[in-house]
N, C-alpha and C positions, 0 to 999 in steps of 0.2 A: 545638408552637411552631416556629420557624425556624431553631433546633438541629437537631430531628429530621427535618424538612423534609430539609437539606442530608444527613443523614447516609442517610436514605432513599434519596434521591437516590444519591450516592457508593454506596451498597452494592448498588442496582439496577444500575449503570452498569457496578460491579465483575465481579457474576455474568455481565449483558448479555457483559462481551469474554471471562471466562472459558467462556462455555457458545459462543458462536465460535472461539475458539482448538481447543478441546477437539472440533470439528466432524471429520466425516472427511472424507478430501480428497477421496472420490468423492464425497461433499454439500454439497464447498464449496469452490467451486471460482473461477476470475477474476471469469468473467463473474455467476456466485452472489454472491459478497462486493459486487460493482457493484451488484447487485438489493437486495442487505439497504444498501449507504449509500442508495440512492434511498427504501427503505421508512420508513427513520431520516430522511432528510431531508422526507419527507411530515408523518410523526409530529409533527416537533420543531423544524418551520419554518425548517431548512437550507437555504440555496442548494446544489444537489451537481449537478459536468457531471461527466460520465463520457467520456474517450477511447478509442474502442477501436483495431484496430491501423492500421487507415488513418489515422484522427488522431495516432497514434503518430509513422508515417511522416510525415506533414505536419508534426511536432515537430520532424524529426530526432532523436529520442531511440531511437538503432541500437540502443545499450550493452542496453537495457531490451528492447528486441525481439528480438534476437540469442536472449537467454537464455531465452526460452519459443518460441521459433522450433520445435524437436522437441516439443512437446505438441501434442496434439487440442483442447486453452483456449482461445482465441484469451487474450493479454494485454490489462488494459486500464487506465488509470489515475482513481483515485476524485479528487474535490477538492470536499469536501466547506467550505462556510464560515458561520462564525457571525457576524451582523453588525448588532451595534446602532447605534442611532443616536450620537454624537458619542462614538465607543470610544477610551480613555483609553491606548492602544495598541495594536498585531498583531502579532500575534503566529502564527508558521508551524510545526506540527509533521508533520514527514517520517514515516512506517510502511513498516517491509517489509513487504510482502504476500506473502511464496513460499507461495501454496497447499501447493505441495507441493517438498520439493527431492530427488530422489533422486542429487544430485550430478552429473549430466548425466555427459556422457563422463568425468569425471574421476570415476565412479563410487562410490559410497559402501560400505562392507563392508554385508552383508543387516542385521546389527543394529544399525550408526547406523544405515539408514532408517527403523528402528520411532522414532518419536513426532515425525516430520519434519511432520507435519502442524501442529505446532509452529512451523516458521518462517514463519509467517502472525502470529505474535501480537503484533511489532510495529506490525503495519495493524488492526490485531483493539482494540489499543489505543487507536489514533487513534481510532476509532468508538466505541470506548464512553467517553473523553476527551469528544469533541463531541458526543454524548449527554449527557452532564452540565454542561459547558458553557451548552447551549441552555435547558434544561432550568433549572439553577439564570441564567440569561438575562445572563451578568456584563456587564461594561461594557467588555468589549474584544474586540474584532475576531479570532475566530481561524481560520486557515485549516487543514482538514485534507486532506495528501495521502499516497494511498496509492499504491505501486507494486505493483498485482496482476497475480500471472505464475506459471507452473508451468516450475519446472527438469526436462526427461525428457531420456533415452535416444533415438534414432531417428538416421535416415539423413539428415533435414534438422536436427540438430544441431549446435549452435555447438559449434567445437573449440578444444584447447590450439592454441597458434601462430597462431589468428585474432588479427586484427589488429581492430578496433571502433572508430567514431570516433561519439565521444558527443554527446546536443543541443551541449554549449558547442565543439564541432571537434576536442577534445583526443583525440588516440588512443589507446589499450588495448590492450597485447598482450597475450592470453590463456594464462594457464601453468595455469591450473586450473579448470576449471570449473562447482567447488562452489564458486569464490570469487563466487557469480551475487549475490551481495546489494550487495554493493559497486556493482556495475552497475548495477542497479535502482535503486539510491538517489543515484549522482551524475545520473541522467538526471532523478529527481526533485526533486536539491536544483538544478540546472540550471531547469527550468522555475518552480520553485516562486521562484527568484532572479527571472528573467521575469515571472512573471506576479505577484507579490505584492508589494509594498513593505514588508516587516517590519520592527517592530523588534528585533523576537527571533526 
């Protein structure tokens, strides 16, 4: 019946973001997480654009760029959306995507880094949300974006005392730079303000 319909659904959805959170970050990576929302959006009759980092730049969204600037990832951002006909409202839910965060220059101790692969599981959310979403087909409008990036180490490295000025102009001075979520996600409540009319 359509009890167990729904709950089918919700517990598929559930395992769907836990068995992505729980991914390693060498197997899951910006551009990876980009591949699984286009696969999801194939599946489950999503709208999904993906930006990668020259679209990025064409955003202005620095803050977001800045912070996977030292990875081999290129960054990229998912916007994945559910869209019935005459939807009863829209609704916008934001995800961290840090593939991976090893703290950047602001360096993490070797054992927080163990289960950092973990700070993907906000964006890991959003995808298995809009999975069930489409899936059980509701009557409102909802858009999912992800801000997918890896925080490293390296010589093109965003640092403390960088200054960032985000898509909306507002500038950042950087004092820490395992503070990288915060960045990633005013660059995508920014665009997501842009380009969505919500009402939540």
């Amino acid at each position: 019946n359509e009890t167990h319909i729904r709950a089918r659904i919700f517990a598929v959805a559930t395992d769907y973001t836990r068995e992505l959170v729980n991914t390693t970050p060498e197997d899951l990576f910006p551009l990876k997480l980009a591949h699984i929302a286009q696969d999801l959006a194939k599946a489950n009759t999503l709208d999904c654009k993906i930006l990668n980092e020259t679209d990025l730049k064409n955003e202005h969204m620095n803050a977001m760029l800045n912070v996977g600037r030292a990875s081999r990832h290129e960054s990229h951002l998912i916007h994945l959306t559910h869209k019935p006909k005459n939807p009863r409202a829209v609704v916008t839910l934001i995800g961290k995507g840090l593939t991976y965060d090893s703290g950047g220059l602001s360096l993490k101790p070797a054992a927080s880094m163990v289960s950092m692969k973990l700070d993907k599981s906000g964006g890991c959310a959003v995808l298995g949300i809009m999975k069930a979403v489409s899936e059980l087909n509701i009557p409102v409008e909802v858009h999912g974006i992800i801000g997918a990036v890896e925080n490293m180490i390296g010589g093109d490295a965003y640092k403390p005392d960088d200054v960032l000025t985000a898509k909306n102009g507002k500038t950042i001075e950087v004092r820490n730079t395992d503070a990288e979520g915060r960045l990633v996600l005013a660059d995508c409540l920014c665009y997501a303000q842009e380009k969505v009319q919500a009402d939540y």
